[in-house]
C-alpha positions as CSV (number, residue, x, y, z in Angstrom):
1,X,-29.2,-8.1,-5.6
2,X,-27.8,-6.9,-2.5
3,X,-25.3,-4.1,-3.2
4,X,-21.4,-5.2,-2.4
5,X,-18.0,-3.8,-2.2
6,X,-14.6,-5.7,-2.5
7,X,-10.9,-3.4,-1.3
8,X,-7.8,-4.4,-2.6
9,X,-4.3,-3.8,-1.8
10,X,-1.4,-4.2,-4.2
11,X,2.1,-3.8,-2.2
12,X,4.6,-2.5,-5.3
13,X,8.7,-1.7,-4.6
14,X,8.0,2.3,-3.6
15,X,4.2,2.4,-2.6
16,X,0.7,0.7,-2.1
17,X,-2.4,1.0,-4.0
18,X,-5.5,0.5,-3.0
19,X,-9.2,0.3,-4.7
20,X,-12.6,0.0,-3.9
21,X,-14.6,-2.2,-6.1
22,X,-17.8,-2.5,-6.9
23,X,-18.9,-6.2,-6.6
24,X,-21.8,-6.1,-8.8
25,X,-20.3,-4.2,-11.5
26,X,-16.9,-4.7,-11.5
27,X,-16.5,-1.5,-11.4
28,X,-13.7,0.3,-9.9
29,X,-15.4,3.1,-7.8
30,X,-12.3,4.9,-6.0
31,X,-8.4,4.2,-5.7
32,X,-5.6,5.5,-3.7
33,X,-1.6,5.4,-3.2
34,X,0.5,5.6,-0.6
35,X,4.4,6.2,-1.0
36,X,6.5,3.7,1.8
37,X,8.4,6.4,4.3
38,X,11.7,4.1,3.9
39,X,11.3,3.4,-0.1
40,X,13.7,0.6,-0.7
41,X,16.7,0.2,1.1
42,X,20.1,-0.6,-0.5
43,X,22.7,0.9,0.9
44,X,22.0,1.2,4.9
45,X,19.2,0.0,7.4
46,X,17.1,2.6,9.4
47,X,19.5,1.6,11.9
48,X,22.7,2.6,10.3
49,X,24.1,-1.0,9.5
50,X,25.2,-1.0,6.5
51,X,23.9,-3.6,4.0
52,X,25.8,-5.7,1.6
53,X,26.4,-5.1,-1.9
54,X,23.7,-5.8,-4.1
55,X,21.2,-6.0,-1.5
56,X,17.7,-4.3,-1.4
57,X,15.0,-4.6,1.2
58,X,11.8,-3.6,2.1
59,X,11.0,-2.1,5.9
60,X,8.0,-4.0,7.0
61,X,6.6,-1.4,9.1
62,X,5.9,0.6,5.7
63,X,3.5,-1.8,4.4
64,X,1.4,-1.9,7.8
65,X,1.5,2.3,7.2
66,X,0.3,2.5,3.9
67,X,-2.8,-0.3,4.5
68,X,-3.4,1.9,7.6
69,X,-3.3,5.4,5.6
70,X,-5.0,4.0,2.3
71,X,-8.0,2.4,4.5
72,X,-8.3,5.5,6.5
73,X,-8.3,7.6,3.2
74,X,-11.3,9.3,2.7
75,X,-11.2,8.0,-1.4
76,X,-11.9,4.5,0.3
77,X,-13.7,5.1,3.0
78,X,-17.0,5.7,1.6
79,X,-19.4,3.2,2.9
């Protein structure tokens, strides 16, 4: 059988995680985390507005980071 690898991300509340896995085995060969820059926001927006009580967002521009930085991570980029 041809040798095969699967990546996956997971997107938590302060970071991404990403693994390599190995197709055949199941086998999880190499993993890797990246914190988000902005963490989660509650108070005040990278702009300065302030947010409303009780609210808590994410800065989407974090999540396209930490793909980029845990695909170019030399733990995952084995092949």
């Amino acid at each position: 059988m041809k040798p095969g690898y699967l990546i996956g991300l997971d997107y938590g509340t302060l970071s991404a995680r990403g693994v390599l896995i190995n197709a055949i085995t199941g086998k999880v060969e190499v993993s890797h985390t990246h914190a988000y820059r902005q963490g989660v926001m509650d108070d005040v927006l990278p702009s300065g507005e302030t947010l409303p009580r009780f609210w808590a967002l994410q800065n989407a521009p974090d999540y396209i980071e930490a793909a980029e930085a845990i695909l170019a991570a030399r733990a995952i980029n084995v092949l």
